[in-house]
C-alpha positions, 0 to 999 in steps of 0.5 A: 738181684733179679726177681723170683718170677718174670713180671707180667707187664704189656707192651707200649705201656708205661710203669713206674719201677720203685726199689727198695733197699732190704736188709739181707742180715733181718733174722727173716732171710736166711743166708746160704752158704756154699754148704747149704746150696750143695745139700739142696742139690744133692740126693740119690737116684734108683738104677740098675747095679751095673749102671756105672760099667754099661752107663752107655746103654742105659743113657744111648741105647747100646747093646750092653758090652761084655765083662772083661774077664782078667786072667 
């Protein structure tokens, strides 16, 4: 494990470190699973209908490129 935010030590000064053993299974923390870390992640973005078919002008400036026309 490594801690939630960097420790805010000086340099050329000595500290003494002490660790201690927690119980991850305590009814306090709560274990996620894979499911759990994936809905965090997860959520909708507002854009332009035809984001998906001009992606490269919205992302690269590009001029937008012409709908193909299947006949």
């Amino acid at each position: 494990m490594r801690p939630d935010i960097p420790p805010d030590l000086e340099l050329n000064k000595r500290y003494v470190i002490t660790i201690v053993s927690e119980d991850i299974n305590s009814s306090e923390t709560k274990v996620a699973d894979v499911w759990d870390v994936l809905e965090d992640l997860t959520g909708t973005v507002d854009a332009p209908e035809d984001w998906a078919s001009q992606h490269d002008h919205y992302l690269y400036g590009t001029p937008k490129r012409q709908p193909e026309i299947n006949t």
